[in-house]
N, C-alpha and C positions, 0 to 999 in steps of 0.2 A: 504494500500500500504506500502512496504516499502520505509524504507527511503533511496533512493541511495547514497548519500556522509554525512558523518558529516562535521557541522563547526566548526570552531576551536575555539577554546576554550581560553581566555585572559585573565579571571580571577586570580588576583594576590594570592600568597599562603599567607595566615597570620593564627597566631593561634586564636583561639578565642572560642564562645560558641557554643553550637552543633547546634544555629541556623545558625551561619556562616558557619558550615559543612553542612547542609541540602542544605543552597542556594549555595555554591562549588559544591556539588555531581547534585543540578538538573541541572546546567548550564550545564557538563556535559554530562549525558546520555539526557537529553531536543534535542536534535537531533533525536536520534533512538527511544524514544518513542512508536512512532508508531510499531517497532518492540516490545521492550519488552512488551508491551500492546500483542501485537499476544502469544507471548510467554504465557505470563499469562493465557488468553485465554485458551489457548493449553491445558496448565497445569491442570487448572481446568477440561476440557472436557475427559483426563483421567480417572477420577471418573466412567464414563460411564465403562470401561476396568476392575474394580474388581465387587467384588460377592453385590451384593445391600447391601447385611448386613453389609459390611464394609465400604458403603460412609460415615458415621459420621465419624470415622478414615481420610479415604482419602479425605474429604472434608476439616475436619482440618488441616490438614499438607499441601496441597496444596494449600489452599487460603491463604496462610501467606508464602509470596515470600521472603520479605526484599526486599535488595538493586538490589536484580539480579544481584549480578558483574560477574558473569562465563555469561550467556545471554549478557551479556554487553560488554564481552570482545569478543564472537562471532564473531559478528555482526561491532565490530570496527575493530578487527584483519581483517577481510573479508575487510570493505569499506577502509583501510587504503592500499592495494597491489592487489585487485581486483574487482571481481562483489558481487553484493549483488541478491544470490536468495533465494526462498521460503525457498529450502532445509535446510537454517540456522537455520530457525524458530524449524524445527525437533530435528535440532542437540543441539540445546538449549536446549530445551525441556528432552532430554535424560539425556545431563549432569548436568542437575538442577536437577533431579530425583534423579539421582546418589548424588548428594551435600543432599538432601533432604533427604535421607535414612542416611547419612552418620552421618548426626545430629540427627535422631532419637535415634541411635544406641550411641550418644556420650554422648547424657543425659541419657541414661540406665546406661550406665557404671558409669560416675562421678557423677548419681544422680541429674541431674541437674531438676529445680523447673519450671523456667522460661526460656523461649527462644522467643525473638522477642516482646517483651511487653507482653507478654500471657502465662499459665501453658504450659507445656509441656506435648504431648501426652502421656507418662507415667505419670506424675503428674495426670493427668486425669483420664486413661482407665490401667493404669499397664505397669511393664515392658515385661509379655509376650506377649501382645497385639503390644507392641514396636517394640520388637525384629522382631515378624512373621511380620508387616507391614511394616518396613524396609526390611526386605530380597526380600517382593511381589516386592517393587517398585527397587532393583536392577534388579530383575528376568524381571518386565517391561521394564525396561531402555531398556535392552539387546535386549530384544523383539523387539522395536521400532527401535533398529539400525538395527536388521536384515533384515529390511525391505526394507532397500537400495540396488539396483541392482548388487554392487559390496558387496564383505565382508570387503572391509577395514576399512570403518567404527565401523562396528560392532568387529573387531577384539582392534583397539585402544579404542573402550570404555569398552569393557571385560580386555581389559591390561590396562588401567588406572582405573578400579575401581579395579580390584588385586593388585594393588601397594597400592591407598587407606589403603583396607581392613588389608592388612601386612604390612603398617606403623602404623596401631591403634596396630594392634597384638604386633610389638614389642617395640611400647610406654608402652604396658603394660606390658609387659616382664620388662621393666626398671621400672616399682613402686617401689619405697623403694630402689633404686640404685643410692645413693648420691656421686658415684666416677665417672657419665655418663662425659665422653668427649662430647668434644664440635662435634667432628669427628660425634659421634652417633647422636648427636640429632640434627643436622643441617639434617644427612640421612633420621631421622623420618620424619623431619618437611618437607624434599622434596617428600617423599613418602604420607604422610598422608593431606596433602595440596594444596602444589605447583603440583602437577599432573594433577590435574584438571584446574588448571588454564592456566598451560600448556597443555593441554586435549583442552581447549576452544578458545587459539590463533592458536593450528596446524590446527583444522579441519576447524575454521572461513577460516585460508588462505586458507586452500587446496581447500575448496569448493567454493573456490571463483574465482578458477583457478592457486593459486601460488605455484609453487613447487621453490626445492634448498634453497638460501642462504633468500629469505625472510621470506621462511613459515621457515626455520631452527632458523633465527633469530629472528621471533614471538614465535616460542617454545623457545627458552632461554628467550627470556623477560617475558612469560608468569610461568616461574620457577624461575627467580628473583622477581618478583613481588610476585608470592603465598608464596613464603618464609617472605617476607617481611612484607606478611599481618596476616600470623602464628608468627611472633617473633611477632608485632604489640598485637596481639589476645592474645600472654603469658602474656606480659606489661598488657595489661586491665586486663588481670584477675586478677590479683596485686595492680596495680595502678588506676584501674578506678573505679566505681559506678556503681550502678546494675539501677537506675534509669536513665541512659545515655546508658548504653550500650543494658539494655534489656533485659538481662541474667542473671541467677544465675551466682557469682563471688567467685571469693575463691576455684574451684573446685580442683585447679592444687595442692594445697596444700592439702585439704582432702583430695585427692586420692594420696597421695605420691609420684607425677610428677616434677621433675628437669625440670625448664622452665629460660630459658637467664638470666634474671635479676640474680636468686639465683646462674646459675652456675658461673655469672661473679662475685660475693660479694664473691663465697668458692675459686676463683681464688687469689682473691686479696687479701683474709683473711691471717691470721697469723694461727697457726696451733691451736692454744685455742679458738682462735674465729672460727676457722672452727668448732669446735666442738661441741661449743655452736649453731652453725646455725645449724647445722645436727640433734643437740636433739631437736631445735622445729619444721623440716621438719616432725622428727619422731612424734611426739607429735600432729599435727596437727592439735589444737583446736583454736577459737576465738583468745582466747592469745596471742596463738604461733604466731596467723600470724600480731596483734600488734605489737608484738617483734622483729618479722622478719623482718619487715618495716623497724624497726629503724637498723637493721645490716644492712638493703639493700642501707641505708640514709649515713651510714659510708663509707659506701664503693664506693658511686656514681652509684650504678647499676642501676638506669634509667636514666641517663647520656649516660652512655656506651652504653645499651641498644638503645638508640636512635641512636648512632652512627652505631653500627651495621646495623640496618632497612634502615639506611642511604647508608650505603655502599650495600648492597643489591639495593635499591631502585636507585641508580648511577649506578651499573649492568644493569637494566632492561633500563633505558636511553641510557644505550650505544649501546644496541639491537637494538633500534628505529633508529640509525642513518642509517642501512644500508637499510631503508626502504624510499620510495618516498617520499619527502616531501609534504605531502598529510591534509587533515583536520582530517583524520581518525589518523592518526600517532599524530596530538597535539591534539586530544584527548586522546590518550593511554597513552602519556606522560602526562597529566594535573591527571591522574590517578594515577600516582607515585609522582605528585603536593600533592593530597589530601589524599594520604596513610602519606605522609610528614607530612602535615598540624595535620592530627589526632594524630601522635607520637608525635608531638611537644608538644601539650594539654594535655597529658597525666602527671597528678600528678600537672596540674595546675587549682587552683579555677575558675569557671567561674562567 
């Protein structure tokens, strides 16, 4: 069954070790559950849907979920302004697909080793094998939304994985572009991220029955929030541990990517010290990114960094207010609690 209402969520925000984050995060989705259990489910029983020679592929990549937070945000967006039906479980389902190719295609590109505690399907099987089994499970995604009586669905999840797929395009357009505005890569970060997370609060309300200013106001929270969880995501890759986060780390620098922290230290630099930050962007190695730490320590840029996620993540609260005061709503906010709580850990010993 699902779950009809979540309860609300009271847990106080503190920083602390990523067990304190596991017991934050289960309190929680510990409501829907039962939902993203269906989801999983779901997930996995697509395997049936490609060619048998590719379950080893599709069975790796879909039995390794994480946190579910696009499913999570579904299924809350929905119980927070309306009903909760089956329907959501699909539409999870589709956009977690879509997330799921998305990261296929993003350890191709920056090489990444690890993803999720585990090698990564290219670590494993190659990157052509990557490449075509992310494109299948777009192609699937698409599939599945067509199946809906009306096309709107299937219309917004073909236009939020286009924005996806041309926000990675023009992150990589900017490689080795250490003059990128902050204009540009807020645009990336909205296109290549926050889409989908706004992708998973419009269609929760809609199909839950909300139209106008609520479903409108879940689509902006759900674009403050994925912005906030992409600067978040720049930070770790800088300041976190590959042992915590589960991922290969360092990417954003091998692949010559301007991410918050470095554009805010070339902000605040002197024009010598910009210079020198720029030669170890270019340089790229072990060292470099030593070195760069310590310009980034001069400068306060995980300070500042926080503050921004910050002021992102006060956007996404403010969206909440025009929504019922609902158990589904202090969970959606308790979410911008624990995106807080994990910026705030970041670059401190546990």
């Amino acid at each position: 069954m699902l779950a009809a209402e979540t309860k609300a969520v009271t847990m106080p925000v503190k920083s602390g070790s990523s067990a304190d984050a596991r017991v934050f995060w289960k309190r929680i989705v510990e409501p829907v559950e039962p939902f993203l259990e269906q989801v999983a489910h779901q997930l996995e029983k697509q395997v049936q849907a490609f060619e048998p020679e590719m379950a080893i592929y599709t069975r790796y990549v879909l039995a390794n979920q994480g946190k579910q937070l696009r499913p999570a945000l579904v299924i809350l967006s929905a119980g927070a302004v309306g009903e909760v039906t089956r329907d959501l479980v699909t539409v999870a389902v589709i956009i977690e697909m879509v997330h799921l190719a998305t990261l296929i295609h993003d350890d191709v590109v920056d090489e990444g080793e690890m993803r999720r505690q585990q090698p990564t399907l290219a670590a494993n099987w190659g990157n052509e094998i990557s490449v075509l089994l992310g494109d299948c499970l777009f192609a699937h995604a698409v599939k599945l939304a067509a199946s809906f009586p009306t096309p709107d669905i299937c219309r917004a999840v073909a236009a939020a994985t286009n924005a996806v797929c041309s926000g990675e395009i023009l992150q990589n357009q900017q490689r080795g572009n250490f003059h990128l505005s902050r204009a540009e890569y807020f645009k990336i970060l909205g296109m290549k991220t926050a889409e989908l997370f706004a992708l998973s609060c419009d269609l929760g309300a809609g199909l839950g029955g909300t139209k106008g200013v609520k479903r409108s106001a879940l689509r902006q929270y759900g674009l403050a929030l994925g912005t906030a969880y992409q600067l978040y995501d720049d930070c770790l890759d800088l300041f976190g541990t590959e042992a915590s986060a589960g991922k290969t780390l360092g990417t954003d620098l091998a692949n010559h990517k301007l991410t918050l922290p470095v554009l805010l230290a070339l902000e605040r630099a002197t024009e010598s010290d910009q210079s020198q930050i720029r030669g170890l962007l270019q340089s790229a190695t072990p060292n470099a990114l030593i070195s760069l730490l310590e310009w980034l320590d001069k400068y306060d840029a995980l300070t500042e960094s926080r503050r921004v996620v910050q002021q992102f993540l006060g956007t996404a609260q403010q969206c909440l207010k025009a929504l019922p005061d609902t158990s589904g709503r202090t969970a959606l906010h308790q979410l911008t609690c624990f995106l807080a709580q994990q910026t705030d850990a970041l670059g401190v010993s546990s």
